[in-house]
PQR file with spaces between the fields and no chain letter, atoms N, CA, C, O and H, PARSE charges and radii, in Angstrom:
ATOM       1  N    UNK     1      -7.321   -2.170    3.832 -0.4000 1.5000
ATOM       2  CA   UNK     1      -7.181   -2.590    5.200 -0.0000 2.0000
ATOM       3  C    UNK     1      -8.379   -2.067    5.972  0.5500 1.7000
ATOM       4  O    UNK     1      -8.610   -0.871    5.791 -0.5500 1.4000
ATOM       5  N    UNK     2      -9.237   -2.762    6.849 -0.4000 1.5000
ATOM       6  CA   UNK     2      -9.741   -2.200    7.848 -0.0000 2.0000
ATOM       7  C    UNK     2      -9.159   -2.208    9.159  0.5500 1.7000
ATOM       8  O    UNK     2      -8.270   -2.989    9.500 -0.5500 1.4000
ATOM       9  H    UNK     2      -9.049   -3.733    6.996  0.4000 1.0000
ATOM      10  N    UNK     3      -9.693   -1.294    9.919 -0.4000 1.5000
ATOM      11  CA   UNK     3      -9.231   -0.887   11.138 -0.0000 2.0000
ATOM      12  C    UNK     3     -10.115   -0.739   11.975  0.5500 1.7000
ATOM      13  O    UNK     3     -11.129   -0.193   11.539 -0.5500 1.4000
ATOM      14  H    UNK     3     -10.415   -0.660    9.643  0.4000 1.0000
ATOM      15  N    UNK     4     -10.121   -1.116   13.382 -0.4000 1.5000
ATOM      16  CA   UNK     4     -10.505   -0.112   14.468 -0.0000 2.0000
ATOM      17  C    UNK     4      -9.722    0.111   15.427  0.5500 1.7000
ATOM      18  O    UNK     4      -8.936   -0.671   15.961 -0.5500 1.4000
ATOM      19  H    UNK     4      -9.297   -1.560   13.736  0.4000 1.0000
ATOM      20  N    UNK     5     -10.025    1.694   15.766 -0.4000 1.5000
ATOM      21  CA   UNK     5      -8.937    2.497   16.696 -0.0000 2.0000
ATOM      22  C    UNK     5      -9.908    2.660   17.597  0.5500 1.7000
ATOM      23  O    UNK     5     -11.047    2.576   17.137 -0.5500 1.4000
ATOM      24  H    UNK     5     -10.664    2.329   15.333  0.4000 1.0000
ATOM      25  N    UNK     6      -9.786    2.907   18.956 -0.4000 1.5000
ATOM      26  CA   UNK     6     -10.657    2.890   20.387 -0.0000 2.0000
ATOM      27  C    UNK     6      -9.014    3.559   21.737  0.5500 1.7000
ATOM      28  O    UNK     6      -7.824    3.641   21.434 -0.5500 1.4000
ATOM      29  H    UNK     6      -8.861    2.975   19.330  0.4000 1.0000
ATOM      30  N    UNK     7      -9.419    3.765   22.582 -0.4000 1.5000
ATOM      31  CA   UNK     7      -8.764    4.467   23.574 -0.0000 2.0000
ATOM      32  C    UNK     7      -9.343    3.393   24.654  0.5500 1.7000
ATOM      33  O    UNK     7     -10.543    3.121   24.670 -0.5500 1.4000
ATOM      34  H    UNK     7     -10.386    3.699   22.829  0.4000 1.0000
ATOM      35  N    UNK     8      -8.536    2.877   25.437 -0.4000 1.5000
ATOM      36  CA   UNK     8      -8.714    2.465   26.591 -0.0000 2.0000
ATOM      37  C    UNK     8      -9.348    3.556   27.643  0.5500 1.7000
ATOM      38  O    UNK     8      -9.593    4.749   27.464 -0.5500 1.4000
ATOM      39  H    UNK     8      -7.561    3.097   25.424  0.4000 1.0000
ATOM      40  N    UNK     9      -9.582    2.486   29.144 -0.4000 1.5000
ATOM      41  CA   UNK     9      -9.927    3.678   30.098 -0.0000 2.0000
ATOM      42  C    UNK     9      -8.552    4.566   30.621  0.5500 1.7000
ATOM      43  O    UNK     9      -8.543    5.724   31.038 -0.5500 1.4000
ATOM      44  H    UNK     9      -9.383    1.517   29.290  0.4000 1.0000
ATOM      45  N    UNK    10      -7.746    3.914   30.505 -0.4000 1.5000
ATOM      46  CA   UNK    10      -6.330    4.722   30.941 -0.0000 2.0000
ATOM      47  C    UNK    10      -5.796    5.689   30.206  0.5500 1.7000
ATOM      48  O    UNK    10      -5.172    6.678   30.592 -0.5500 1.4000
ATOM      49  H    UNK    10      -7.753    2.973   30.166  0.4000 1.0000
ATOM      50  N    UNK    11      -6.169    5.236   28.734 -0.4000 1.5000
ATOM      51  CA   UNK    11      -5.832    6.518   27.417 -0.0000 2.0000
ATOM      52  C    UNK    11      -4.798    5.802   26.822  0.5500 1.7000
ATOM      53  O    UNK    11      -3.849    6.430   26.353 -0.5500 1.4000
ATOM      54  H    UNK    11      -6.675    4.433   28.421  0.4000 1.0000
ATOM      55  N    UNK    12      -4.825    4.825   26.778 -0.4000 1.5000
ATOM      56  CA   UNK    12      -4.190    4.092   25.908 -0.0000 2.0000
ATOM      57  C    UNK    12      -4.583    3.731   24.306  0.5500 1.7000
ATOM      58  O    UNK    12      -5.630    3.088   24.232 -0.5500 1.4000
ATOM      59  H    UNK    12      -5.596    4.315   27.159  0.4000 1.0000
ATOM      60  N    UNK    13      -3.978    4.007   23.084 -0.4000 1.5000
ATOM      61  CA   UNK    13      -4.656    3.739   22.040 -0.0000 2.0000
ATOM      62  C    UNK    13      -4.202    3.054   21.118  0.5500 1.7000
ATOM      63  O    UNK    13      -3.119    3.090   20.535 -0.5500 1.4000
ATOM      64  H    UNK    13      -3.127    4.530   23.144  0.4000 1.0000
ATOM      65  N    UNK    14      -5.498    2.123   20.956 -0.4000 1.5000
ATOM      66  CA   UNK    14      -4.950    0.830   20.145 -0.0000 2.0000
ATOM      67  C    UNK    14      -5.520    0.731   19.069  0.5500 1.7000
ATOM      68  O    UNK    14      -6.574    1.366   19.044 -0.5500 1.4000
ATOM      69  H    UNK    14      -6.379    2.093   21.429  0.4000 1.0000
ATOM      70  N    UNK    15      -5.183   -0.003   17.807 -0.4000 1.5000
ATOM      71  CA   UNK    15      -5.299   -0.086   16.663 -0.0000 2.0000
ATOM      72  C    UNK    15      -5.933   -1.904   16.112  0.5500 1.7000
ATOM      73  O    UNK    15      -4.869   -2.469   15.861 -0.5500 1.4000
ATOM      74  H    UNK    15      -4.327   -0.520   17.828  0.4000 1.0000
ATOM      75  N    UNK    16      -6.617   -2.521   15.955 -0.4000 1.5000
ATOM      76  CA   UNK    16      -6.974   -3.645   15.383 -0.0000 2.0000
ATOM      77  C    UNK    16      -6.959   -3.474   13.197  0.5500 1.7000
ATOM      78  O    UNK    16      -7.832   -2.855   12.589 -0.5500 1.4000
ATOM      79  H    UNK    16      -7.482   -2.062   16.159  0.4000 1.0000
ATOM      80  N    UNK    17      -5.986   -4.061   12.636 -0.4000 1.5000
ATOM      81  CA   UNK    17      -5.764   -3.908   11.712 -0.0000 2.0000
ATOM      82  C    UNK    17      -5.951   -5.065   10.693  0.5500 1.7000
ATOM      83  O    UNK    17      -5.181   -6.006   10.887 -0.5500 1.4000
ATOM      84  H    UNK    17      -5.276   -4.564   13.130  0.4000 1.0000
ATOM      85  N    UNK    18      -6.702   -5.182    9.777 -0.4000 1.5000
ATOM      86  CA   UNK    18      -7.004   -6.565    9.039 -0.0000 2.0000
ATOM      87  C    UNK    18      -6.784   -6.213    7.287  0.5500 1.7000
ATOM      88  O    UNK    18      -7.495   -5.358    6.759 -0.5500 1.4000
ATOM      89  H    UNK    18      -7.327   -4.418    9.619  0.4000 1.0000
ATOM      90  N    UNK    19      -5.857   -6.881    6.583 -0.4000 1.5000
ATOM      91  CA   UNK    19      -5.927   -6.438    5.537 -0.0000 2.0000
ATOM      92  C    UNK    19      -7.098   -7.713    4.520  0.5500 1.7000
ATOM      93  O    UNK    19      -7.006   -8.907    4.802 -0.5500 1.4000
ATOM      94  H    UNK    19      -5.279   -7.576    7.012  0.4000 1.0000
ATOM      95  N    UNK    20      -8.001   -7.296    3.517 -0.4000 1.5000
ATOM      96  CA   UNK    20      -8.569   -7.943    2.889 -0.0000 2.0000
ATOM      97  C    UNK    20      -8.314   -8.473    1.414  0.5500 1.7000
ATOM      98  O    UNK    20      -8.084   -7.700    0.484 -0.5500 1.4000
ATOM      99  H    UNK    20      -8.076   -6.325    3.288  0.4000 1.0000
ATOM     100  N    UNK    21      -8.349   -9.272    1.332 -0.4000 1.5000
ATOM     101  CA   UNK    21      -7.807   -9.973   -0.073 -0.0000 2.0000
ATOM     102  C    UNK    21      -8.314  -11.483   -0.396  0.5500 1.7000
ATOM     103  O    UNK    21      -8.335  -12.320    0.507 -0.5500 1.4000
ATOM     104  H    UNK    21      -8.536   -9.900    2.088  0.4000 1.0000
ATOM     105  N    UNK    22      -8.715  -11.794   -1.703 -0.4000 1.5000
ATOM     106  CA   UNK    22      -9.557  -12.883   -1.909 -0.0000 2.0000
ATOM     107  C    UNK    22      -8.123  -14.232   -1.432  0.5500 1.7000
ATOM     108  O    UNK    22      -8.492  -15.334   -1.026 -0.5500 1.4000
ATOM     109  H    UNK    22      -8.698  -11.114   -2.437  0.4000 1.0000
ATOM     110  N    UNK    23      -7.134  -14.026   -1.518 -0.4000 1.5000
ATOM     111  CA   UNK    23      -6.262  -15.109   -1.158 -0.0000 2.0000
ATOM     112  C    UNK    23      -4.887  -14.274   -1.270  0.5500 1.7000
ATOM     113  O    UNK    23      -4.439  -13.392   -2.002 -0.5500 1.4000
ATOM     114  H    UNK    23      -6.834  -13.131   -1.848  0.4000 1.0000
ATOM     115  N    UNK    24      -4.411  -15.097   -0.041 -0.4000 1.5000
ATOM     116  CA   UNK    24      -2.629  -14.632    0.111 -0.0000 2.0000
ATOM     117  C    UNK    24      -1.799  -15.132   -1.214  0.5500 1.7000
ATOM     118  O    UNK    24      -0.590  -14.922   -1.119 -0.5500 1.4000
ATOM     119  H    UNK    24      -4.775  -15.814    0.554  0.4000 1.0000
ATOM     120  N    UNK    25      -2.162  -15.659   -2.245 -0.4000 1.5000
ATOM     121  CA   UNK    25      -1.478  -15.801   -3.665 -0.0000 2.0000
ATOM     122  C    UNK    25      -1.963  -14.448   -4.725  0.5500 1.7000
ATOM     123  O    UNK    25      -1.813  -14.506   -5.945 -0.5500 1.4000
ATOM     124  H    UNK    25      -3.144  -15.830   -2.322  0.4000 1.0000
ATOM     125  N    UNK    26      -2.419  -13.534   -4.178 -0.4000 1.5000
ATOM     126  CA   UNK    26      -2.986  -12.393   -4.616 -0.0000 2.0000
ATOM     127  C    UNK    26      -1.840  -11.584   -4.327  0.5500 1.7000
ATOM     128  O    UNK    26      -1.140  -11.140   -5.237 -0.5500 1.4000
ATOM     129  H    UNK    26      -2.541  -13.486   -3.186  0.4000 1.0000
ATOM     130  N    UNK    27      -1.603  -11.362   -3.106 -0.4000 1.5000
ATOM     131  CA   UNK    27      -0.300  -10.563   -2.570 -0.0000 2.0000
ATOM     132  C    UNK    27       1.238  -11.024   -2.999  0.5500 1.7000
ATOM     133  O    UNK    27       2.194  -10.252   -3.084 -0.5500 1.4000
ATOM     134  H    UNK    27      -2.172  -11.723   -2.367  0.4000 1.0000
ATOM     135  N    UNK    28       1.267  -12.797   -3.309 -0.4000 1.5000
ATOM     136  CA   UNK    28       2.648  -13.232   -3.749 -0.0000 2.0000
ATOM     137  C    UNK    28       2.863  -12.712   -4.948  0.5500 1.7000
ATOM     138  O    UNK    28       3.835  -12.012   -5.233 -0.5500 1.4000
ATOM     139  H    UNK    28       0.491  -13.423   -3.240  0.4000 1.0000
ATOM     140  N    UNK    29       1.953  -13.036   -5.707 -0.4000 1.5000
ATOM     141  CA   UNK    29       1.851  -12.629   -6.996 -0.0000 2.0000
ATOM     142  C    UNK    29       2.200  -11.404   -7.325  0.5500 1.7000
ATOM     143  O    UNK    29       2.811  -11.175   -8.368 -0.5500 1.4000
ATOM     144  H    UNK    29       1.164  -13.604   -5.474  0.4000 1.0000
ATOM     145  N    UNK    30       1.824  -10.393   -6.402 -0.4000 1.5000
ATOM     146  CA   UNK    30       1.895   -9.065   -6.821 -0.0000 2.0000
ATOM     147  C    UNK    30       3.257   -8.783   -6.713  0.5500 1.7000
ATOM     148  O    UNK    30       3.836   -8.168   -7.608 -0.5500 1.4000
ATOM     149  H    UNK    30       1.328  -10.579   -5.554  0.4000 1.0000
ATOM     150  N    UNK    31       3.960   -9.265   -5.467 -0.4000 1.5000
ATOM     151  CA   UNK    31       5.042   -9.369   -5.071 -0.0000 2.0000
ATOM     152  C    UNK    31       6.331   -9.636   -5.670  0.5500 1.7000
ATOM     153  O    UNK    31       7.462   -9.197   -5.463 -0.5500 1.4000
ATOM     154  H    UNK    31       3.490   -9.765   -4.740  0.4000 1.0000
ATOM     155  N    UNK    32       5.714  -10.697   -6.679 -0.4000 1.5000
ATOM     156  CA   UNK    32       6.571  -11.638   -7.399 -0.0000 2.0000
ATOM     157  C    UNK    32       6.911  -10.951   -8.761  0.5500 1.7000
ATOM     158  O    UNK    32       7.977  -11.159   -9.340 -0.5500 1.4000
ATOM     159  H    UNK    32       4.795  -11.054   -6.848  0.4000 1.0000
ATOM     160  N    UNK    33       5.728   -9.941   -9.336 -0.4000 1.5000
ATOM     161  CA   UNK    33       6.001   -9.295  -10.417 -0.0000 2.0000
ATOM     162  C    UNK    33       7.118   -8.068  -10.199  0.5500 1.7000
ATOM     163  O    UNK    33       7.933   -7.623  -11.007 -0.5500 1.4000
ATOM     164  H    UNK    33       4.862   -9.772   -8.866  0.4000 1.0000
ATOM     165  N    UNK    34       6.832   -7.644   -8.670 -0.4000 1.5000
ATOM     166  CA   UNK    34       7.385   -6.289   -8.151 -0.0000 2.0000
ATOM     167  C    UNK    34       9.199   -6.603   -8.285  0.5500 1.7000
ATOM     168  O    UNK    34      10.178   -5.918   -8.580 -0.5500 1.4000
ATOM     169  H    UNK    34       6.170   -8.005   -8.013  0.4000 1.0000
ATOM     170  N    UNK    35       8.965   -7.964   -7.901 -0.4000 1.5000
ATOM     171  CA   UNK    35      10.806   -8.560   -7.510 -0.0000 2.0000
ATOM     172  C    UNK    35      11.331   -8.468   -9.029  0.5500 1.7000
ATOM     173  O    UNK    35      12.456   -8.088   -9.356 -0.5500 1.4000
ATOM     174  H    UNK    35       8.170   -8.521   -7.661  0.4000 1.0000
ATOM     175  N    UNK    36      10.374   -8.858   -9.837 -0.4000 1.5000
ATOM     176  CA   UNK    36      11.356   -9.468  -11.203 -0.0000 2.0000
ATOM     177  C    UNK    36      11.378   -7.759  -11.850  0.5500 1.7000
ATOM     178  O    UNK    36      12.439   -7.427  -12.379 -0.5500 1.4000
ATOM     179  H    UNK    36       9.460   -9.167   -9.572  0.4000 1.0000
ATOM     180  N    UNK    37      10.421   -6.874  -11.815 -0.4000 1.5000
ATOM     181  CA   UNK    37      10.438   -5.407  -12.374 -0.0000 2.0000
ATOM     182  C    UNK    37      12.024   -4.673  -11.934  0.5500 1.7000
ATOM     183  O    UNK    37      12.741   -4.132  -12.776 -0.5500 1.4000
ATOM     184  H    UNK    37       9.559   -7.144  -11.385  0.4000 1.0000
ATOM     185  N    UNK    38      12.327   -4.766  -10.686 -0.4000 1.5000
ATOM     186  CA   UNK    38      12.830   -4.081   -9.408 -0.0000 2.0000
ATOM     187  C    UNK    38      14.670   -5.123   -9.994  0.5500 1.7000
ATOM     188  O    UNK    38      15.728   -4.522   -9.809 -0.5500 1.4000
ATOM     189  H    UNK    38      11.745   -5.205  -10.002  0.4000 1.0000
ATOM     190  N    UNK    39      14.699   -6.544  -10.615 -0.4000 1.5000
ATOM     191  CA   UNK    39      15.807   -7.399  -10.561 -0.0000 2.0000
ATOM     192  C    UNK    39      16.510   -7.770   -9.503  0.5500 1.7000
ATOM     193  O    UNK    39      17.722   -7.904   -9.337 -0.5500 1.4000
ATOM     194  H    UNK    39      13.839   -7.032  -10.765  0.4000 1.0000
ATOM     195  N    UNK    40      15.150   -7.991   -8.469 -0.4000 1.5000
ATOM     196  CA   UNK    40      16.171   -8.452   -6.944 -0.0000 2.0000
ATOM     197  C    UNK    40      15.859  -10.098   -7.159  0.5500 1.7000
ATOM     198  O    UNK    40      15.072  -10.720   -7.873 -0.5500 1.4000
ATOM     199  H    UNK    40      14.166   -7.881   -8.604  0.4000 1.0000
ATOM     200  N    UNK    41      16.698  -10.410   -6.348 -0.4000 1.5000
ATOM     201  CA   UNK    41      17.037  -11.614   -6.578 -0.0000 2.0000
ATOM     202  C    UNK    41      16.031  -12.594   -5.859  0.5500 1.7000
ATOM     203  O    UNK    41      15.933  -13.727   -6.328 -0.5500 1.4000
ATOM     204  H    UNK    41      17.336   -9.905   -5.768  0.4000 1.0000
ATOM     205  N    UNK    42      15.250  -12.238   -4.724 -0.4000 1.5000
ATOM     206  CA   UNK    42      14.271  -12.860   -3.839 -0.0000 2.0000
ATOM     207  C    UNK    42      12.688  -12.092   -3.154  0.5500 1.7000
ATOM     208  O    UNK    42      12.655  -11.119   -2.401 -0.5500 1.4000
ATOM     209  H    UNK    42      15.329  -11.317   -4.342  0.4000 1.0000
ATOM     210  N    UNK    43      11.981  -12.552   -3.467 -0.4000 1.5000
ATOM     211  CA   UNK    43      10.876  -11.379   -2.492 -0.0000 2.0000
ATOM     212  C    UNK    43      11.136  -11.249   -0.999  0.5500 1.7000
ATOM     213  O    UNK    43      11.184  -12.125   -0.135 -0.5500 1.4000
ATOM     214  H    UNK    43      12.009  -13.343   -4.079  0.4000 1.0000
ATOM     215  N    UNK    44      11.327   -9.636   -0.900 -0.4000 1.5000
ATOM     216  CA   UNK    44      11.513   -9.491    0.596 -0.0000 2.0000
ATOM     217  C    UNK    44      10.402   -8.314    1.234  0.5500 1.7000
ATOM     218  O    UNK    44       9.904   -7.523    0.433 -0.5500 1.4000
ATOM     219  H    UNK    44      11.288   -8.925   -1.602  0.4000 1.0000
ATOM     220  N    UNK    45      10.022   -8.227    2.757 -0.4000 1.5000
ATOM     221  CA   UNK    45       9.122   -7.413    2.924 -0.0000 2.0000
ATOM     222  C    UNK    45       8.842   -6.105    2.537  0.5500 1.7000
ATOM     223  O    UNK    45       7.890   -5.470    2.991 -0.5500 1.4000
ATOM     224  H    UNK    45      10.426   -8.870    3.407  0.4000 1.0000
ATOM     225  N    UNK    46       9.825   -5.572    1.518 -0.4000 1.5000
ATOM     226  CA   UNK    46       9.389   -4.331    0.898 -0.0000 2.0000
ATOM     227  C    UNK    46       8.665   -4.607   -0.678  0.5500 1.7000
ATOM     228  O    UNK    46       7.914   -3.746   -1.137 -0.5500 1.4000
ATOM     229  H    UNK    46      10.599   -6.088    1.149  0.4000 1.0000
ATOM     230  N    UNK    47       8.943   -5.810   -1.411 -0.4000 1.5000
ATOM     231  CA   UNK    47       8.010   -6.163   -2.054 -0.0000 2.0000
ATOM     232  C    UNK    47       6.758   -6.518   -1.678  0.5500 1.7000
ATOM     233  O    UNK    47       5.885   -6.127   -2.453 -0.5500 1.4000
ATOM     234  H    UNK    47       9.553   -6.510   -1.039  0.4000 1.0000
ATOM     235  N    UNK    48       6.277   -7.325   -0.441 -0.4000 1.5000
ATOM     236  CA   UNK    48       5.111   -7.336    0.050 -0.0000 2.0000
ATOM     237  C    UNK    48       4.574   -6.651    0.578  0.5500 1.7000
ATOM     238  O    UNK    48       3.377   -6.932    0.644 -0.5500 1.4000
ATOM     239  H    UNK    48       6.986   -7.643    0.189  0.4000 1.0000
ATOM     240  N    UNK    49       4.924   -5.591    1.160 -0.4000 1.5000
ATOM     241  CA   UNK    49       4.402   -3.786    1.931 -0.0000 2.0000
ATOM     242  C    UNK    49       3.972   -3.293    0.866  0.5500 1.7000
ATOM     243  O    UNK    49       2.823   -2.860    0.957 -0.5500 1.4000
ATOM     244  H    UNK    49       5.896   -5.363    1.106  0.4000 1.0000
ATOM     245  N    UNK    50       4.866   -3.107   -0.938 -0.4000 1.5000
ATOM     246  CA   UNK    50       4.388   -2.402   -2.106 -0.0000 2.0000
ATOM     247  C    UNK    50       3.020   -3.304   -2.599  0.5500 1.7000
ATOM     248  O    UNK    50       1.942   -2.726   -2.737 -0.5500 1.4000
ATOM     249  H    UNK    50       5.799   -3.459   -1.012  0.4000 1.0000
ATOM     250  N    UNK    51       3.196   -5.194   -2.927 -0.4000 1.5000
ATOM     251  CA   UNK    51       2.269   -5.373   -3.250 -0.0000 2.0000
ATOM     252  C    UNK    51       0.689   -4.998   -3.141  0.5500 1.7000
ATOM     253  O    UNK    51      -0.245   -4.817   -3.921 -0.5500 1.4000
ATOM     254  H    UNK    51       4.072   -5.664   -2.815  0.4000 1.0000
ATOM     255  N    UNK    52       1.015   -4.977   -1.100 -0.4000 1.5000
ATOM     256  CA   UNK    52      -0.508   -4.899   -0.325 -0.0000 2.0000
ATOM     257  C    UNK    52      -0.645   -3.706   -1.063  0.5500 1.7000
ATOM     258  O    UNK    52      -1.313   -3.615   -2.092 -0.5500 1.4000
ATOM     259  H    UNK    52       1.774   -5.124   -0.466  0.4000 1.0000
ATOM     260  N    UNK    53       0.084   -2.655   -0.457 -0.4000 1.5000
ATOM     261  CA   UNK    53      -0.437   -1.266   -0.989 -0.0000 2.0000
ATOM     262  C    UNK    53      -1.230   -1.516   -2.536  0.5500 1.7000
ATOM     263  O    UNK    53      -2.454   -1.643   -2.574 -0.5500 1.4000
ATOM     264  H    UNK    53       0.627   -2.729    0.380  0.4000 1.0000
ATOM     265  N    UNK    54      -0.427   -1.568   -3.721 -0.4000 1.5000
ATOM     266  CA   UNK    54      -0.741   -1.625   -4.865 -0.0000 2.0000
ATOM     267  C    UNK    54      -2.497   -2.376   -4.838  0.5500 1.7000
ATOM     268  O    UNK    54      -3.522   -1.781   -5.171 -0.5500 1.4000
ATOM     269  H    UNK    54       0.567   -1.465   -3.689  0.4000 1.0000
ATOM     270  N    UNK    55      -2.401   -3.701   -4.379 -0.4000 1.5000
ATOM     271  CA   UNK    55      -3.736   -3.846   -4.393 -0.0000 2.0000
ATOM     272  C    UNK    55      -4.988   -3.677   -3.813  0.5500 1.7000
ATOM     273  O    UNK    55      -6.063   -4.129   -4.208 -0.5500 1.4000
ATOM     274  H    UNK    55      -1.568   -4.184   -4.109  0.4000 1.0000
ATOM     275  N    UNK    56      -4.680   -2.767   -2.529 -0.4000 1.5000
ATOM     276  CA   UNK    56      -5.705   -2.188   -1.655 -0.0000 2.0000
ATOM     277  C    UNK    56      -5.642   -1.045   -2.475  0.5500 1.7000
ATOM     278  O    UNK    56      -6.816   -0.677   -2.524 -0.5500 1.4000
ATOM     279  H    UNK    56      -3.807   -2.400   -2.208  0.4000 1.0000
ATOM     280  N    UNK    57      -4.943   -0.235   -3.175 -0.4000 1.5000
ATOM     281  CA   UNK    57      -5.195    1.082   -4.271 -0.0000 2.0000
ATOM     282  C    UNK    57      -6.469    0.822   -5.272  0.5500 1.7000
ATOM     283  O    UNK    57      -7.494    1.471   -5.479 -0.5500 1.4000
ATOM     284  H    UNK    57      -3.990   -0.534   -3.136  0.4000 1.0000
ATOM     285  N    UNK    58      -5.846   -0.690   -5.926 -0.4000 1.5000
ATOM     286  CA   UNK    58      -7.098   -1.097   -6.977 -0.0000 2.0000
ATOM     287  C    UNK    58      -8.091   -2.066   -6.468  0.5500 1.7000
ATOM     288  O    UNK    58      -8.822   -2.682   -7.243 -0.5500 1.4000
ATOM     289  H    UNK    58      -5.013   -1.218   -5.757  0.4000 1.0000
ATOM     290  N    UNK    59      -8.129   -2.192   -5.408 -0.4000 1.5000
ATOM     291  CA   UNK    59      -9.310   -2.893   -4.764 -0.0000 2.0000
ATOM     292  C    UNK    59     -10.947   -2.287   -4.206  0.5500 1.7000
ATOM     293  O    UNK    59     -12.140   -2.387   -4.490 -0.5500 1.4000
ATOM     294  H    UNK    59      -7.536   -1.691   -4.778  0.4000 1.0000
ATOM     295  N    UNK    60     -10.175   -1.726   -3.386 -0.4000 1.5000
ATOM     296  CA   UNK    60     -10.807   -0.715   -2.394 -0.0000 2.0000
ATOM     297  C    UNK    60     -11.242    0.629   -3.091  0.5500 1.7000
ATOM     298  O    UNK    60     -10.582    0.887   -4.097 -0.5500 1.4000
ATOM     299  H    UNK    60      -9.205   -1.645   -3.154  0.4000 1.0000
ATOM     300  N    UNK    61     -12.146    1.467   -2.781 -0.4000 1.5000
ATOM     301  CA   UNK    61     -12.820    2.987   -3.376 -0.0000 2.0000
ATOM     302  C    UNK    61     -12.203    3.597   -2.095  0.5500 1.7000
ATOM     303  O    UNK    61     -11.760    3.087   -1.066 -0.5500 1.4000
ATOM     304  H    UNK    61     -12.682    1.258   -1.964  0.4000 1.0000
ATOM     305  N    UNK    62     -12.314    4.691   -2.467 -0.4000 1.5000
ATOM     306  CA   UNK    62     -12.257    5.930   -1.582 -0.0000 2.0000
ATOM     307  C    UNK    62     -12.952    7.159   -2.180  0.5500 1.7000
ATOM     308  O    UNK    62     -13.343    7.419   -3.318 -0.5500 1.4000
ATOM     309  H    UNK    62     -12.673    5.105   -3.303  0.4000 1.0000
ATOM     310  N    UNK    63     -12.973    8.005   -0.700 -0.4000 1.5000
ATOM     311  CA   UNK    63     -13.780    8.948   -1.247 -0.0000 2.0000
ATOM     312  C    UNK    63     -12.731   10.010   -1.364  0.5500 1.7000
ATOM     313  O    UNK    63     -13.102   11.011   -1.977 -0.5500 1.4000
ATOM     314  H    UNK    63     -12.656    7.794    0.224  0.4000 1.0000
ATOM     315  N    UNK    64     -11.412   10.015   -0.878 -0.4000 1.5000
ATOM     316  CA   UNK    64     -10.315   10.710   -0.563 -0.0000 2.0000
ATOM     317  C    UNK    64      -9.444   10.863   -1.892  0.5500 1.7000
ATOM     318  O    UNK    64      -9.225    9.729   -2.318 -0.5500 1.4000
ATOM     319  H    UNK    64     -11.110    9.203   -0.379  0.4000 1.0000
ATOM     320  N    UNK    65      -8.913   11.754   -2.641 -0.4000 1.5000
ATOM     321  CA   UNK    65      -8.478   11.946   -3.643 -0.0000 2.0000
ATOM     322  C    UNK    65      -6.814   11.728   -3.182  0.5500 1.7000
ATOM     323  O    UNK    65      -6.034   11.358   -4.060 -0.5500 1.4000
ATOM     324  H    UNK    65      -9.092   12.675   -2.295  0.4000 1.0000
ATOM     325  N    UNK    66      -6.343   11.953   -1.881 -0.4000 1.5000
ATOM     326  CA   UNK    66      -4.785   11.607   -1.237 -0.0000 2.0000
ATOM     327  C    UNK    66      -4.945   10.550   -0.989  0.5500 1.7000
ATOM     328  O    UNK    66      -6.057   10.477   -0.467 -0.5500 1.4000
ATOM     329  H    UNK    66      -6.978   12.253   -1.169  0.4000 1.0000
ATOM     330  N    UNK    67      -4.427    9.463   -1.046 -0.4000 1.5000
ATOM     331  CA   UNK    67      -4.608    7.870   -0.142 -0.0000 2.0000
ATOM     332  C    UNK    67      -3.044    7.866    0.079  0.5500 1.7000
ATOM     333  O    UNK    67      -2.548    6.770   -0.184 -0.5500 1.4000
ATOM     334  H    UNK    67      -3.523    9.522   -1.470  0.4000 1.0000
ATOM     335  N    UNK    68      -2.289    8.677    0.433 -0.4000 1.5000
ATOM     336  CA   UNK    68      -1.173    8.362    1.252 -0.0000 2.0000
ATOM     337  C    UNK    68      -0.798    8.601    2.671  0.5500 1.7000
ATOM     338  O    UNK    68      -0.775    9.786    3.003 -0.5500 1.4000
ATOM     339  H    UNK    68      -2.692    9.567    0.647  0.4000 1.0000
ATOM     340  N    UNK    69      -0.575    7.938    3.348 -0.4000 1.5000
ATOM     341  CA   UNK    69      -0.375    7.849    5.193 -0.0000 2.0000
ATOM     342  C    UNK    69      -0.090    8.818    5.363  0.5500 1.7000
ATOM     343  O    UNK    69       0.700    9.483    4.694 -0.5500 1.4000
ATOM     344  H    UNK    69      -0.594    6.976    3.078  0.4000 1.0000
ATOM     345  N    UNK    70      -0.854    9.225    6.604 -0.4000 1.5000
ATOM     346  CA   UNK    70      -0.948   10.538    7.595 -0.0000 2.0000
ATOM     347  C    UNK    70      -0.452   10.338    8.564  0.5500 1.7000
ATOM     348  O    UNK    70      -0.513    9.222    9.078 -0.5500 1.4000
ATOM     349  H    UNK    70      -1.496    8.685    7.148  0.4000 1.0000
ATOM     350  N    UNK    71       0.286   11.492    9.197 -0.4000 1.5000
ATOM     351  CA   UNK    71       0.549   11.516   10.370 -0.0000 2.0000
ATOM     352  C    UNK    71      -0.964   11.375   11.350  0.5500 1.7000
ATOM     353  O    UNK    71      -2.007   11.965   11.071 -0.5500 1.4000
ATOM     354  H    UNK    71       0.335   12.399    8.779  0.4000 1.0000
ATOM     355  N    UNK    72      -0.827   10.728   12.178 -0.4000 1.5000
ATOM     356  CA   UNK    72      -1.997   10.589   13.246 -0.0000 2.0000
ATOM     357  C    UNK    72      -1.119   12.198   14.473  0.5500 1.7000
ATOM     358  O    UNK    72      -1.664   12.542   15.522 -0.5500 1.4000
ATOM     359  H    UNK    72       0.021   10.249   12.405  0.4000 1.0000
């Protein structure tokens, strides 16, 4: 995912969030394997929250040895 975070003049802070992927059948897919592993009966947004994750893990580098969400 990229991001940019910025502060208004009031101190307000906002987030612009874009996730990258060569096509949204990248994410079904991932999705679709997650549903049949898991034996749910339909893909629902916790299969597609795991997919993204899973493939922004093997997509993307980091220089960060933790890649799990921080408290801000």
């Amino acid at each position: 995912m990229d991001s940019i975070c910025f502060e208004d003049p009031l101190g307000l802070l906002s987030e612009l969030a874009s996730y990258r992927f060569d096509s949204h059948g990248d994410v079904m897919l991932e999705a679709h394997k997650m549903r049949v592993a898991r034996g749910d009966y339909n893909i629902a947004e916790i299969h597609l929250a795991d997919a993204i994750e899973n493939l922004t893990a093997r997509n993307r580098g980091s220089l960060s040895s933790d890649r799990e969400p921080k408290n801000p």
